[in-house]
C-alpha positions as CSV (number, residue, x, y, z in Angstrom):
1,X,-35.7,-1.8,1.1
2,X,-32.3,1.0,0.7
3,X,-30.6,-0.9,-2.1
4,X,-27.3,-0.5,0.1
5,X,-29.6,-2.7,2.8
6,X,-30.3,-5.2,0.1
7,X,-26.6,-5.9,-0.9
8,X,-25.8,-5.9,3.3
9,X,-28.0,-8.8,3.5
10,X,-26.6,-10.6,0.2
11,X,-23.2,-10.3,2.0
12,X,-24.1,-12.2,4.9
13,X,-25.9,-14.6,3.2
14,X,-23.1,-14.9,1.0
15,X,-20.8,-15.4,3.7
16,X,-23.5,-17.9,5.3
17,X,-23.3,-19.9,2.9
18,X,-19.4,-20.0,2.5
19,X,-19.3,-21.3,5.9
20,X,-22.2,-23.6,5.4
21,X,-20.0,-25.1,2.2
22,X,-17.0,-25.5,4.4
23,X,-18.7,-27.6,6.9
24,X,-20.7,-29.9,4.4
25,X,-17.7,-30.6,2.0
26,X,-18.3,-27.9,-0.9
27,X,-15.4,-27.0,-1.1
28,X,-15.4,-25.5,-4.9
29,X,-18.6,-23.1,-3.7
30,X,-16.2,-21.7,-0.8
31,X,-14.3,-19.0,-4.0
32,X,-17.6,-18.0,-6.0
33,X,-19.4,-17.6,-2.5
34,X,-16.2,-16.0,-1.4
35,X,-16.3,-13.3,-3.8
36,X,-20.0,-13.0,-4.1
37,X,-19.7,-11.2,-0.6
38,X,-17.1,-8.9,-1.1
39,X,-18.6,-7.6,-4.2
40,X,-21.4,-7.0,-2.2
41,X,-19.8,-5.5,0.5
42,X,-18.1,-2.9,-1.9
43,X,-21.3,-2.2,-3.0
44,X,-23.4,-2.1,0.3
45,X,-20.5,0.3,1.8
46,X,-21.2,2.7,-1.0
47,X,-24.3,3.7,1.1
48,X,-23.3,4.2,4.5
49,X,-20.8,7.1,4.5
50,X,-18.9,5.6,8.0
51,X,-18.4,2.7,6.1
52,X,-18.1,4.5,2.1
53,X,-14.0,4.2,2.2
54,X,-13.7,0.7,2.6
55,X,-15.7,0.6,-0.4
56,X,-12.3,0.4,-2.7
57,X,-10.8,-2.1,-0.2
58,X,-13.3,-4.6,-0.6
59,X,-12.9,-4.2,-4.4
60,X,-9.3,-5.0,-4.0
61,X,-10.0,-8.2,-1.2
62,X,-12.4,-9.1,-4.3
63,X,-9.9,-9.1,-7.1
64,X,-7.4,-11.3,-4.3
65,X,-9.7,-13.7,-3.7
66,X,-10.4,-14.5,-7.3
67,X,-6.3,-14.4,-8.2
68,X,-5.8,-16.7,-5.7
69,X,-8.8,-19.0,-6.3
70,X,-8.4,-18.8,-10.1
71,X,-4.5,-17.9,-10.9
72,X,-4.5,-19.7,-14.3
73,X,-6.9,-16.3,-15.4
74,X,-4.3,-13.8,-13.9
75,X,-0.9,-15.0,-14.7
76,X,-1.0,-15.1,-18.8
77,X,-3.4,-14.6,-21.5
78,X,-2.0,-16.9,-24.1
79,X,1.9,-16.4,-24.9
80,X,1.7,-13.2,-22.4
81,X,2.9,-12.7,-19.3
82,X,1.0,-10.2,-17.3
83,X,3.3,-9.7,-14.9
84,X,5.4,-7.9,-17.1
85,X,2.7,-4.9,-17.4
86,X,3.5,-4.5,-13.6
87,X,6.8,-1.8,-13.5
88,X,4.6,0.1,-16.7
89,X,1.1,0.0,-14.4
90,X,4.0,1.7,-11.2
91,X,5.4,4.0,-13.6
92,X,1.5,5.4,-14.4
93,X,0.9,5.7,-10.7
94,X,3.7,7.3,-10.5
95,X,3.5,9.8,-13.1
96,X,0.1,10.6,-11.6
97,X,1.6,11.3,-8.6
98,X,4.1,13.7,-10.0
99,X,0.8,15.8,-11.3
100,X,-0.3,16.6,-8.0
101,X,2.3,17.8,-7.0
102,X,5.0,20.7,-7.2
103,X,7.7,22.7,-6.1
104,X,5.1,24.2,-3.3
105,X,5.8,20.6,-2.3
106,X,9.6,20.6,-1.7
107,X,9.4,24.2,0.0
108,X,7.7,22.7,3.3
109,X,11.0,21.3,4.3
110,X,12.2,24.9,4.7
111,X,8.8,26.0,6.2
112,X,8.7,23.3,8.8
113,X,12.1,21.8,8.9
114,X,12.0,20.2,12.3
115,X,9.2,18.1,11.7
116,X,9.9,17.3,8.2
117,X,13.2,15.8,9.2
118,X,11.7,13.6,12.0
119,X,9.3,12.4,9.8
120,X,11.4,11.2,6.7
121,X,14.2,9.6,9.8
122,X,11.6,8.1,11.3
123,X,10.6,6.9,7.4
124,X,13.5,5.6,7.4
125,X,14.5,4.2,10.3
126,X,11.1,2.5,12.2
127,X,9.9,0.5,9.3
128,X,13.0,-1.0,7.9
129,X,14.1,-2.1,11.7
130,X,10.7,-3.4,12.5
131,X,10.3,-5.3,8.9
132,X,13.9,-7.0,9.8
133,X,13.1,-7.6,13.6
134,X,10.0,-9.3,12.3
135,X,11.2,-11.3,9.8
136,X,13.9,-12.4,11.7
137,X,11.0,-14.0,14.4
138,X,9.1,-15.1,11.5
139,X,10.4,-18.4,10.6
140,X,8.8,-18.0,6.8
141,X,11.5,-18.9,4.0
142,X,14.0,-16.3,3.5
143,X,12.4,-15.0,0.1
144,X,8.7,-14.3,1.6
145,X,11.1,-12.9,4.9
146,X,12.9,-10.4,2.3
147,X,9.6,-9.0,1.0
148,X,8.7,-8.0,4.9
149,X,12.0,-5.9,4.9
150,X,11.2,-4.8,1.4
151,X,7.7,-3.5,2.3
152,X,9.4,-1.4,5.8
153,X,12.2,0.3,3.2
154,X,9.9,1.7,0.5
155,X,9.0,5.0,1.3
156,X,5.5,6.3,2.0
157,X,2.6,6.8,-0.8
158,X,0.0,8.6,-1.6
159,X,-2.2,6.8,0.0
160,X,-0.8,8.5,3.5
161,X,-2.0,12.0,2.4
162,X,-5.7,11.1,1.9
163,X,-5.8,9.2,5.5
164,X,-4.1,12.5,7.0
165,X,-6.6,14.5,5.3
166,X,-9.2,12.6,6.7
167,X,-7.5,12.4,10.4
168,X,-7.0,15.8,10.7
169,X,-3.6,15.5,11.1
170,X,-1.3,18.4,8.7
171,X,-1.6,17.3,5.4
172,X,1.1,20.0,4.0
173,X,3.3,18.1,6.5
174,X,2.2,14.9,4.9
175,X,2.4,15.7,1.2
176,X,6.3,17.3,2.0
177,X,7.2,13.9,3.9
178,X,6.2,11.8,1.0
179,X,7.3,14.2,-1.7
180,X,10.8,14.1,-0.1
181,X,10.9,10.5,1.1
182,X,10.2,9.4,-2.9
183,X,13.1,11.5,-3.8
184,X,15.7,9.8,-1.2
185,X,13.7,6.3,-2.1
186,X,16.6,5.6,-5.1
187,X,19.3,5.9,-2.4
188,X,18.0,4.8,0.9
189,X,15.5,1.8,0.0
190,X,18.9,-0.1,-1.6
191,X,21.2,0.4,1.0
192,X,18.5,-0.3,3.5
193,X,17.7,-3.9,2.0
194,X,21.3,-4.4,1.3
195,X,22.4,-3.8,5.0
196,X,19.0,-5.5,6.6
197,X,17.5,-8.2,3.7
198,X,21.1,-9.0,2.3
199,X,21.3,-12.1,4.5
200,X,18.2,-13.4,3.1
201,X,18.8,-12.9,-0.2
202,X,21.2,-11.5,-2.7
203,X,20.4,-7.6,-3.4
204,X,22.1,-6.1,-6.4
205,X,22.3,-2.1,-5.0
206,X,23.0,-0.3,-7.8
207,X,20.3,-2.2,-10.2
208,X,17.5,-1.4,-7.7
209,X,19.0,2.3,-7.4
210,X,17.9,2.5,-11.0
211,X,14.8,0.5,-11.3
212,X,14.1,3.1,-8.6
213,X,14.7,5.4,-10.6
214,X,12.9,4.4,-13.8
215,X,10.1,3.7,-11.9
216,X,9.6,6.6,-9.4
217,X,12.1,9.0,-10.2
218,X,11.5,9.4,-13.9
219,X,8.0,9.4,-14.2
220,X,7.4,11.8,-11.0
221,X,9.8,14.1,-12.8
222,X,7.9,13.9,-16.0
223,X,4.3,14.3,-14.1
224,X,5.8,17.2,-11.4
225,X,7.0,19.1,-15.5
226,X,3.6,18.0,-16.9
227,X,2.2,20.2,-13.7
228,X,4.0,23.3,-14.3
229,X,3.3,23.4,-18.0
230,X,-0.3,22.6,-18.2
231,X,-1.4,23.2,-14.2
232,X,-5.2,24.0,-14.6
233,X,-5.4,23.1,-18.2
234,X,-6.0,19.4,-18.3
235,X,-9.1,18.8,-15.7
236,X,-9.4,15.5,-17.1
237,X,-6.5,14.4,-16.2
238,X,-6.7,15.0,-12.6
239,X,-10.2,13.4,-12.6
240,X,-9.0,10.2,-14.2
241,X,-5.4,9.6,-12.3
242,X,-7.3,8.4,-8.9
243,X,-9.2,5.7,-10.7
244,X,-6.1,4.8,-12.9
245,X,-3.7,4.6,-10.1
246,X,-6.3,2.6,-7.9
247,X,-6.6,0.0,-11.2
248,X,-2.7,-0.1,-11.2
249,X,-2.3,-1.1,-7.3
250,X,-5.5,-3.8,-7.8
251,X,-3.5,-4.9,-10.9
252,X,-0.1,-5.1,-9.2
253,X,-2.0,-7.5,-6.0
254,X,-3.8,-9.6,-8.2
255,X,-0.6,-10.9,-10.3
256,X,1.5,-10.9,-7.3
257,X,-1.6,-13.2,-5.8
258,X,-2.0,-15.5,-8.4
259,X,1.7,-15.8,-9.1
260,X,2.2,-16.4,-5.7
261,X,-0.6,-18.7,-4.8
262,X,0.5,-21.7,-3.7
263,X,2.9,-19.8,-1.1
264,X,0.3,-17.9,0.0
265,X,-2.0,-21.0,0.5
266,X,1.3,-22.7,2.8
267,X,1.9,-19.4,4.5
268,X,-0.6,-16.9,4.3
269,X,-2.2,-16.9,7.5
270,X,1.0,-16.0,9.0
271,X,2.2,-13.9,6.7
272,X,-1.2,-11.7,7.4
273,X,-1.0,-11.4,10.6
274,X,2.8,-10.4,10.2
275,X,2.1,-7.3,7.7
276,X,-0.4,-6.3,10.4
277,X,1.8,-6.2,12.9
278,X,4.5,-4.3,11.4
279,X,1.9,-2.1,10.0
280,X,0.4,-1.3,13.5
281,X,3.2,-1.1,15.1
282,X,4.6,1.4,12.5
283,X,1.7,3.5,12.9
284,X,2.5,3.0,17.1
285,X,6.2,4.0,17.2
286,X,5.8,6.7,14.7
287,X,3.2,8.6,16.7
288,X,4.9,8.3,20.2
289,X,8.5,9.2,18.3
290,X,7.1,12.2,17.5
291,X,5.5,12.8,20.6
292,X,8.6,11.9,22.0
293,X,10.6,15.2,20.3
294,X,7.3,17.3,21.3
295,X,5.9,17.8,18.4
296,X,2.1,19.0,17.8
297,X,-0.4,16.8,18.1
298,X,-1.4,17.7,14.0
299,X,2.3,16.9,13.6
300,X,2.3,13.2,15.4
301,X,-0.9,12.0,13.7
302,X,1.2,12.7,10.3
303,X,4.3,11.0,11.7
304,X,2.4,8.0,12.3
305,X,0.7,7.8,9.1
306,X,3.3,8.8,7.0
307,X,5.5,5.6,8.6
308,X,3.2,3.1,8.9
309,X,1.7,3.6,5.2
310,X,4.3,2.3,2.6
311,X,4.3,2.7,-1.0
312,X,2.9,-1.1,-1.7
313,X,2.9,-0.5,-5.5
314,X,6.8,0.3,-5.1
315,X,7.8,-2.9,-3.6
316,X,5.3,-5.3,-5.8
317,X,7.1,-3.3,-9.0
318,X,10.8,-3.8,-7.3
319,X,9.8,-7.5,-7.1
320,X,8.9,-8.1,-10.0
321,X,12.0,-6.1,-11.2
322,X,14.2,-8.6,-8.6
323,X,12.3,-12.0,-10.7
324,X,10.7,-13.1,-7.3
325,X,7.3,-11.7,-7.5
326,X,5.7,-14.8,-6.6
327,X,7.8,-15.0,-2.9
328,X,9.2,-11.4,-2.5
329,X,6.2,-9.5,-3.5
330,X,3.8,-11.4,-1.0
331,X,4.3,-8.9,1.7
332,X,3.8,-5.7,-0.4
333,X,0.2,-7.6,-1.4
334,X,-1.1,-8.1,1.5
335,X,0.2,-4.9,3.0
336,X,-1.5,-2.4,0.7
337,X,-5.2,-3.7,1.3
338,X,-4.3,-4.2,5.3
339,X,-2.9,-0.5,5.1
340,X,-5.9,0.8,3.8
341,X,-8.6,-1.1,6.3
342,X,-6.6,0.4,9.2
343,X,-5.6,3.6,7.7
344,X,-9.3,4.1,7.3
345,X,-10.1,2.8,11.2
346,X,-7.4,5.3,12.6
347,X,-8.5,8.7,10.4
348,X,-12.2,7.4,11.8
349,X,-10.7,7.3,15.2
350,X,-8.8,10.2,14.9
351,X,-11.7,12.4,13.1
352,X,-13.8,12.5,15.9
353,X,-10.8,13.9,17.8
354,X,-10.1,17.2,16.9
355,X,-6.3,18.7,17.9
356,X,-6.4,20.7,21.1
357,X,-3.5,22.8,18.6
């Protein structure tokens, strides 16, 4: 039997048994069992290249499963608190960020101005409104509301670059969007929760303008130099960044899980289908805006991915920054492995669909 076969079948009978624990009374087997399966999902994806991509979300679905069944592991070792490793483990990811990229970058605005300019307004303007509309409706206390908005004012990450690469949508319009959205991130993403989260809780502007900045402003700046000084010299480097920034975003969700647990546990199922629908419907109005000012169909695929894929890592890090990331930072961990299953579905979708332009 394919190995990637054997681990298929260890899933389901994993997830058999889960279910089979639930309805006899187990109820400590449900977490191992629980676990058990999406280990073995991450590892039985690895074989079927449809499926390969989801590989890394079911390592992260993993790592949440085990922070929320066992926080006391993933909260402090000893005398530390490991939430405090969480703006460092941003800063990384963002410094890795700033390696792949460069002026080149910047220079699409001028190249492709028109659709550059929808896409960081509609960055701007469709998440933020649909994270308040939401959380308006949502009835969840006004700290897990505020983390909604949060999660819709971040800008996008780049995360949104690989889907478009993979959706063959314009990936130089992508990596301009989020290279220019990042930049405005210190001034928009304050006055944006000021204006929409400020009735739910109190937001400080200019302290989140420069734990912004510290956090993505900086270290981009320092990565984007690193890139002009040593560009093709350090192949290492650009082999190791993916797997540390993918460590840092698993990091970031499992604290914010197991600080966060007993919400979750009250709230959760709500608060999941919540994030997906602000995701979705991100993905939605961004595509038919830009369809809306005629733009290429390349062009619209980008739009929509570059609005409804947000920069998780930002919010959990501006969370944790705010001392709420046990109620604010819910949303952001949920949304980043949500954003990844149907980022994945949509470049699928969208793959087999090649642009007419």
């Amino acid at each position: 039997m394919h190995i990637s076969k054997f681990f298929l079948y260890s899933a389901l009978v994993a997830v058999v048994a889960c279910g089979g624990a639930a309805l006899t009374g187990n109820l400590p087997f449900i977490p191992p069992l629980l676990i058990l399966f999406f280990i073995f999902l991450s590892i039985a994806f690895q074989g079927y290249p449809t499926l390969k991509g989801f590989s890394y979300t079911m390592v992260i679905l993993t790592c949440f499963a085990a922070a929320v069944s066992y926080p006391q592991y993933f909260t402090r070792w000893g005398n530390f608190d490991l939430s405090t490793l969480i703006t460092p483990s941003i800063q990384l990811i963002m410094f890795g960020m700033g390696t792949t990229m460069s002026l080149r970058d910047f220079a699409g605005l001028l190249k492709m101005p028109t659709p550059v300019l929808i896409g960081v307004t509609c960055q701007f303007a469709i998440m933020p409104v649909l994270g308040y509309t939401i959380a308006q409706l949502s009835g969840l206390p006004n700290e897990i509301a505020a983390g909604i908005v949060l999660i819709g004012c971040v800008p996008s990450g780049m995360a949104s670059n690989v889907i478009a690469y993979l959706a063959k949508a314009n990936v130089a319009l992508s990596v301009t969007i989020t290279s220019i959205a990042t930049m405005l991130g210190p001034l928009f993403t304050p006055l944006l929760m000021k204006t929409l989260a400020g009735e739910f809780i109190e937001i400080n502007t200019l302290k989140m303008m420069w734990d912004i900045l510290k956090m993505v402003i900086l270290p981009v700046g320092i990565g984007l130099l690193f890139n002009q000084l040593f560009h093709g010299k350090t192949p290492w480097l650009a082999a190791v960044m993916p797997y540390v920034s993918m460590f840092g975003i698993a990091f970031s969700i499992v604290v914010i899980a197991a600080a966060g647990r007993d919400n979750l546990l009250t709230v959760g199922p709500l608060l999941v289908m919540l994030v997906l629908t602000h995701n979705v419907l991100g993905y939605t109005v961004g595509y038919w805006t830009a369809r809306l000012f005629r733009l290429k169909e390349r062009d619209c695929r980008t739009i929509a991915i570059e609005v409804g894929m947000q920069n998780g890592g930002l919010a959990s890090g501006l969370s944790k920054e705010m001392g709420r990331i046990a109620t604010l930072g819910l949303a952001a961990a949920i949304f980043g492995p949500l954003m990844n299953v149907t980022g994945s579905i949509l470049a699928s979708w969208w793959h087999r669909k090649t642009p007419k332009d």
